[in-house]
C-alpha positions as CSV (number, residue, x, y, z in Angstrom):
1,X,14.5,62.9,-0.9
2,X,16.4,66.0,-0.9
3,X,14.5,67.9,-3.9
4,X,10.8,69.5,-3.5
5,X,8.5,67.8,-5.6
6,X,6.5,69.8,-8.1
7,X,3.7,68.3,-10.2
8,X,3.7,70.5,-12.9
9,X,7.4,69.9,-13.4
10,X,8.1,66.5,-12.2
11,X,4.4,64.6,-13.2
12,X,4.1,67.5,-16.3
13,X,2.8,64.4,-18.2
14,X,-0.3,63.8,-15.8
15,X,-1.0,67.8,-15.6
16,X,-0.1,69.7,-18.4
17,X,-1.5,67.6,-21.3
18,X,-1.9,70.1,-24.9
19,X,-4.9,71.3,-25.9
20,X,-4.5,68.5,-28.6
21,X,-5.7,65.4,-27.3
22,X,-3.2,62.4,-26.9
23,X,-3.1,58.7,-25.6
24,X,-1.7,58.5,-22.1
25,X,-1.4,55.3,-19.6
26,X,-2.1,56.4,-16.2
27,X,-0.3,54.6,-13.2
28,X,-1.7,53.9,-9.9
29,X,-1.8,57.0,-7.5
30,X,-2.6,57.3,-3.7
31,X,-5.4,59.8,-2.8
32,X,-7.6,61.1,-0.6
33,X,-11.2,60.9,-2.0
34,X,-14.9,61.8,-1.3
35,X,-18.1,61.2,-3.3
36,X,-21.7,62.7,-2.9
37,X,-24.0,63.7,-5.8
38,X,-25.8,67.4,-6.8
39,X,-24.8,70.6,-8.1
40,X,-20.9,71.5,-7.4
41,X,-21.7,75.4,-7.5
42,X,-24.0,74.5,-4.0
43,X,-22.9,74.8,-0.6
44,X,-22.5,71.4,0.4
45,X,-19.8,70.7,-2.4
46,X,-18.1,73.5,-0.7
47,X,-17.9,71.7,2.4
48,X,-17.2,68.7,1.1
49,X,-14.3,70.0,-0.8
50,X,-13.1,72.2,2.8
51,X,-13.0,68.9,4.4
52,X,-10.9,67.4,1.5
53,X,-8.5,70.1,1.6
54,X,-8.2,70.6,5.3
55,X,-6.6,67.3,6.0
56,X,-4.6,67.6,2.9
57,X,-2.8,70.6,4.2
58,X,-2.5,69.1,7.8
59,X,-0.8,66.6,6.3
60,X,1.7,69.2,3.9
61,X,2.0,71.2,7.1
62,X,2.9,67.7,9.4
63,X,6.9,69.2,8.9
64,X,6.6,72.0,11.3
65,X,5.1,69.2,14.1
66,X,6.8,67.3,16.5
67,X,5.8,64.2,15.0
68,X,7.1,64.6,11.5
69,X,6.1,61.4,8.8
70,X,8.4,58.8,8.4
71,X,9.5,59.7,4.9
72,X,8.5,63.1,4.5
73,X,9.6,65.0,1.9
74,X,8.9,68.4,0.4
75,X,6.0,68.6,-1.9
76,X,3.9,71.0,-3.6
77,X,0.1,70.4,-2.9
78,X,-1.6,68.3,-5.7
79,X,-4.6,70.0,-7.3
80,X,-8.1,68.9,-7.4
81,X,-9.6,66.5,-9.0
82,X,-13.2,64.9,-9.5
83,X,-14.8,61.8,-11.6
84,X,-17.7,62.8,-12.8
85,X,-20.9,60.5,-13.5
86,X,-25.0,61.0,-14.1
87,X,-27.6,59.8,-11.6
88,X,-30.2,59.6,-14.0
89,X,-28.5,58.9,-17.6
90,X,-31.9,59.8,-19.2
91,X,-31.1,63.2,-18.4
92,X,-28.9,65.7,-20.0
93,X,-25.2,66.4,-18.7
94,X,-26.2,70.6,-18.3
95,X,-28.8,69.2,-15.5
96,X,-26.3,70.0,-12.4
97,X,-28.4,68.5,-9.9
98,X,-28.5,65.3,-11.3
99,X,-24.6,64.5,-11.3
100,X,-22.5,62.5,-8.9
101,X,-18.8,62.6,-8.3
102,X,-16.0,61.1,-6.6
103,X,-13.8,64.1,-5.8
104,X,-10.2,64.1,-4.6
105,X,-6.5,65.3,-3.8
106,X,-3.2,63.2,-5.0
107,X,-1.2,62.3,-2.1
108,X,2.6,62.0,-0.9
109,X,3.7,58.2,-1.3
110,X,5.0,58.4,2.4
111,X,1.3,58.6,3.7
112,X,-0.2,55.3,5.2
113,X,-3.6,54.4,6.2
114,X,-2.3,55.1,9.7
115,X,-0.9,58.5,8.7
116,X,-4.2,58.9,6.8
117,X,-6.7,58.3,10.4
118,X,-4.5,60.4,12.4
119,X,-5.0,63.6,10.4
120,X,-8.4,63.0,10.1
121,X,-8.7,62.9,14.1
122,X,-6.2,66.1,14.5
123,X,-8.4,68.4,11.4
124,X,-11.9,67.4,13.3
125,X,-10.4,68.9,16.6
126,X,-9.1,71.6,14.4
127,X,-12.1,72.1,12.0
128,X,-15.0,70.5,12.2
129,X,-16.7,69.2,9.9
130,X,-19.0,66.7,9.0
131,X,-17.9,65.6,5.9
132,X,-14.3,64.2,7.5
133,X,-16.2,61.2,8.7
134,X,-16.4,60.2,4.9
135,X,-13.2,60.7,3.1
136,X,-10.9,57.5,2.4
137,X,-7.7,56.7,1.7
138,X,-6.6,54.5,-1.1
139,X,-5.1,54.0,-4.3
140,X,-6.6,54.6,-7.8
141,X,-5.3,53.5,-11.5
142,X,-7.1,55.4,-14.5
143,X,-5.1,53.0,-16.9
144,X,-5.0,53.6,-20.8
145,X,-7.1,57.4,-21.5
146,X,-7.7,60.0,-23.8
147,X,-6.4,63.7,-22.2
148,X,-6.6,67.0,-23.4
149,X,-6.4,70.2,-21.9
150,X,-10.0,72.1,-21.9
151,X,-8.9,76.3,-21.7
152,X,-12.3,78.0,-20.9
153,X,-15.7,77.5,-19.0
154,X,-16.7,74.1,-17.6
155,X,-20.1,74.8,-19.7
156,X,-18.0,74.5,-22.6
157,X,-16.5,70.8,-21.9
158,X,-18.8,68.7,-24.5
159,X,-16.8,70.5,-26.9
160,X,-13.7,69.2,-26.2
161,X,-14.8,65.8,-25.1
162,X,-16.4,65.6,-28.8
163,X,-12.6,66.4,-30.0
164,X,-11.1,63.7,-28.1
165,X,-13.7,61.4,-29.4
166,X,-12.9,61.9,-33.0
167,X,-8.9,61.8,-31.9
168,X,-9.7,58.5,-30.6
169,X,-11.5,57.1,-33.6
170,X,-8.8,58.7,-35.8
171,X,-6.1,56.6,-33.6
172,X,-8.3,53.0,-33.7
173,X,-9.4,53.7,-29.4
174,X,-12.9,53.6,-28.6
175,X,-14.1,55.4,-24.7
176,X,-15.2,52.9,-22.7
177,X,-16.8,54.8,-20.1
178,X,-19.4,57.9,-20.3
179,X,-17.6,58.8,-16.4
180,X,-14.8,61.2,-16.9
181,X,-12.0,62.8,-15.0
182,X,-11.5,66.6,-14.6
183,X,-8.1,67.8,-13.0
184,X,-8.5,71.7,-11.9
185,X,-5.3,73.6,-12.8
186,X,-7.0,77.1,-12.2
187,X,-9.2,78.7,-9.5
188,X,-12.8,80.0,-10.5
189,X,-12.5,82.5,-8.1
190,X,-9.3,84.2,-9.0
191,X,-9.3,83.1,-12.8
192,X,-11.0,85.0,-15.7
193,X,-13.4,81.7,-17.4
194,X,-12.3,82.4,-21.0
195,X,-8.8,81.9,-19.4
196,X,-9.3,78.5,-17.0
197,X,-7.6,75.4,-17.2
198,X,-8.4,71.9,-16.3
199,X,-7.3,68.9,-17.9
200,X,-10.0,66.8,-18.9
201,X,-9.6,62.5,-19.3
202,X,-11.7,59.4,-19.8
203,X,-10.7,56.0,-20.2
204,X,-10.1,54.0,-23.4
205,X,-9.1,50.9,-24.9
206,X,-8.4,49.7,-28.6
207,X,-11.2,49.4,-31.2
């Protein structure tokens, strides 16, 4: 492949929804993944989300090695992403503590499960840490969704989630799920929250 692939150009569909809701059938994709539960402002989400990054950039970096992929081709990094969930659903979405999540990082198509163990094993020589042990590799499918893109504070969410739910009425889709996806197109730390961006999706189907 002799182009650099860029998500926000070449997948602009998948990343850079409006901030007007729409219908959107989402393929299969391979990724890296991790789930745990509790607040994602704590410490161990921080770790959990080093570990995720850490073998996603051995694996970018893998061109400069002596033992380049089969396949490899120039890629830009693929941003975060996390399905979200409640532990207890008798408690309210604000209560941080009580969510869970899948979190996780789109990957080339060139990586195999093989790839996938190998850079594992090279990152925990490189940087330890103990959350390696439980990512996996494998392929997920979101299917038919609603998507929108949220501009502004993560508090502020269940106000565009209750947009997309009167889009979807509007269009004859009902959500199927109370789980949703959040894509993060903007860093917390270096972004002003009025101005962040992250694409929020959950999964439909027809009324």
């Amino acid at each position: 492949m002799s182009k650099k692939i860029e998500y926000k150009k070449d997948y602009k569909q998948f990343y850079l929804p409006k901030t007007i809701p729409d219908i959107i059938d989402i393929n299969e994709m391979p990724f890296i993944m991790i789930s745990g539960k509790g607040d994602p402002n704590g410490a161990e989400f921080a770790r959990v989300t080093e570990a995720l990054y850490s073998v996603t950039y051995a694996i970018k970096m893998s061109y400069k090695s002596d033992d380049v992929p089969a396949g490899y081709y120039e890629y830009t990094v693929f941003p975060l992403e996390g399905i979200w969930d409640l532990i207890d659903k008798s408690k309210p979405a604000t209560d941080k503590n009580n969510l869970k999540y899948t979190i996780m990082i789109r990957q080339p198509d060139f990586l195999t499960d093989e790839l996938f163990i190998k850079f594992v094993e090279q990152t925990k020589k490189k940087k330890p840490n103990p959350y390696l042990e439980e990512l996996i590799f494998g392929k997920m499918r979101d299917g038919l969704c609603c998507q929108v893109m949220h501009i502004g504070s993560f508090d502020d969410e269940p106000e565009s989630f209750a947009k997309m739910e009167v889009f979807c009425k509007e269009k004859g889709y009902v959500r199927t799920d109370k789980t949703h996806r959040e894509i993060y197109l903007s860093d917390p730390r270096k972004t002003d929250m009025l101005k962040m961006r992250t694409v929020l999706r959950f999964p439909i189907k027809s009324d």
